[in-house]
C-alpha positions in Angstrom: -2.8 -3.5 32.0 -6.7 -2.2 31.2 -9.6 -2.1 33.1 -10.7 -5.2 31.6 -7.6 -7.1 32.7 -8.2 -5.6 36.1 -11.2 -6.6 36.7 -10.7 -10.1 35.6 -8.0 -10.3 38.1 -10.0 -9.0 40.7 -12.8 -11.2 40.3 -10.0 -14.1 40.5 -9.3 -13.1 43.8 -12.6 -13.0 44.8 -12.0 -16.0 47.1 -8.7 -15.3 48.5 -9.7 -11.7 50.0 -11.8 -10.5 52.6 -15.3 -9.1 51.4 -13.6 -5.6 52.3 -10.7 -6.0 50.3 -12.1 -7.3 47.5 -14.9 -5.1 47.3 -12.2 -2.2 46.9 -10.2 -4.3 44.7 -13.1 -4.0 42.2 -13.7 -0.5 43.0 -10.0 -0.1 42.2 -9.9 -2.0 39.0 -12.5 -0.5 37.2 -10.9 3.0 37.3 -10.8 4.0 33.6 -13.4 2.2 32.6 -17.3 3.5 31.6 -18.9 4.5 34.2 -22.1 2.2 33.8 -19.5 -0.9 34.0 -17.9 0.5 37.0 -21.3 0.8 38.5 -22.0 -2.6 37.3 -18.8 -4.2 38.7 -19.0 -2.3 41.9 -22.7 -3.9 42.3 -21.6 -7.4 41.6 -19.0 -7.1 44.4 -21.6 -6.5 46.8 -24.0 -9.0 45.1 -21.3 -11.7 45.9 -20.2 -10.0 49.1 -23.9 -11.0 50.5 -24.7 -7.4 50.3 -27.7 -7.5 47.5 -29.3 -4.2 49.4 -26.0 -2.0 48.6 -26.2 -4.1 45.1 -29.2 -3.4 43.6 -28.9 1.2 43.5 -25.5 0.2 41.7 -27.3 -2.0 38.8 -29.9 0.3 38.5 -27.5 3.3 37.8 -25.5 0.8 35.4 -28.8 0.3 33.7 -29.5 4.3 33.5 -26.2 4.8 32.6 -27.0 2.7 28.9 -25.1 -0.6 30.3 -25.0 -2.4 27.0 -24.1 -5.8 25.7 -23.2 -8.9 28.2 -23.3 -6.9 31.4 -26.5 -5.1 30.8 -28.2 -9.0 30.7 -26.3 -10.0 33.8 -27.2 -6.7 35.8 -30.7 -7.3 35.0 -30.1 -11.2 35.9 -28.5 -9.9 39.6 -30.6 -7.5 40.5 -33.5 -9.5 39.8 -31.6 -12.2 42.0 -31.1 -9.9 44.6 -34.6 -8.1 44.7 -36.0 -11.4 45.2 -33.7 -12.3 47.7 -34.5 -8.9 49.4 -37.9 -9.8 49.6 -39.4 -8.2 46.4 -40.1 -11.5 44.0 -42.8 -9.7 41.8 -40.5 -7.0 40.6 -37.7 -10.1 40.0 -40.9 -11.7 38.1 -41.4 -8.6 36.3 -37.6 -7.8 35.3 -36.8 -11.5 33.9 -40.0 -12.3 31.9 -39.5 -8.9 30.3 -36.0 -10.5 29.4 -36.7 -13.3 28.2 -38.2 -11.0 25.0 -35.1 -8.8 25.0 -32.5 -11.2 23.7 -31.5 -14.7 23.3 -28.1 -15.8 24.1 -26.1 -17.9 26.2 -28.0 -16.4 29.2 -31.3 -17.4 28.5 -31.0 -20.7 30.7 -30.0 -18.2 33.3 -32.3 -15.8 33.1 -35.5 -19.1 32.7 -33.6 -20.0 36.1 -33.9 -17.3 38.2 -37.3 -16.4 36.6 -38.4 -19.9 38.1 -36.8 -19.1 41.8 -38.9 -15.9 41.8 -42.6 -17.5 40.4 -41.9 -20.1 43.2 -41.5 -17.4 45.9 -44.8 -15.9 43.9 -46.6 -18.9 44.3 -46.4 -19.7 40.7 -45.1 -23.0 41.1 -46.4 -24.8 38.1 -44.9 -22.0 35.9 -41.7 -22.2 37.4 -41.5 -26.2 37.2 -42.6 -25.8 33.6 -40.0 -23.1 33.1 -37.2 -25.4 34.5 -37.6 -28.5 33.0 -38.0 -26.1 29.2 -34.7 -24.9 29.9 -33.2 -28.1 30.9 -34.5 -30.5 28.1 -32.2 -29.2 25.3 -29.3 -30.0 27.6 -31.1 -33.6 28.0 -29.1 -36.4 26.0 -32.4 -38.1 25.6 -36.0 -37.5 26.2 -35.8 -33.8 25.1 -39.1 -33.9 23.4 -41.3 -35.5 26.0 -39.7 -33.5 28.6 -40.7 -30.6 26.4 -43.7 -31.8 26.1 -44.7 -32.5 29.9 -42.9 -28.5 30.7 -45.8 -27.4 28.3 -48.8 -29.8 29.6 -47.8 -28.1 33.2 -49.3 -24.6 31.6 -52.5 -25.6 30.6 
């Protein structure tokens, strides 16, 4: 079995161990694999393990080790959901509208998501409401284009 595998099983088990034991699971799992993806992995397990303070060194060392592709967009996504939930919303801010530039994929609603969280804990609130309902009106079976219409009229 790869690390891949590993990891994929790990993260299935995410609910069946102790925050301990899975933890080390992942640590386990990802043996063999690049180091910025062990890092990463290793930060999301304490991320989910309600421990976004051990979390957020671990994505920042993914990142400086060149975490690329899908994970490099999610680490940015956690850690900016953990900052904020450690108390530092403007960096969160900073880290997800940069994003939003970066790339477009299936994360974009993601990262429009926690970007509003962290411009409400700002006191950006009008941004954030008008971020919300943009990301949620293409998803809309009707009204997208009044929805999208109001999300804008809440910026000016």
């Amino acid at each position: 079995m790869d690390w891949e595998q590993r990891v994929a099983e790990a993260w299935a088990r995410l609910d069946e161990l102790s925050p301990e034991e899975f933890r080390a699971l992942v640590s386990s799992a990802v043996s063999g694999a690049p180091e910025a993806v062990g890092a990463f992995e290793r930060a999301a397990a304490f991320d989910s393990t309600g421990h976004p303070d051990q979390a957020v060194p671990l994505y920042r060392e993914a990142l400086d080790l060149g975490l690329t592709g899908e994970r490099r967009r999610r680490a940015v996504i956690q850690m900016a959901s953990s900052l904020r939930n450690l108390g530092q919303p403007e960096i969160a801010v900073e880290l997800l509208a940069a994003e939003q530039d970066v790339a477009s994929d299936h994360l974009d609603d993601a990262v429009r998501a926690f970007l509003a969280l962290a411009l409400v804990d700002v006191g950006r609130e009008r941004e954030a409401v008008a971020l919300a309902l943009g990301a949620l009106a293409p998803h809309l079976p009707r009204y997208q284009r009044s929805l999208g219409n109001y999300a804008r009229a809440l910026l000016t």
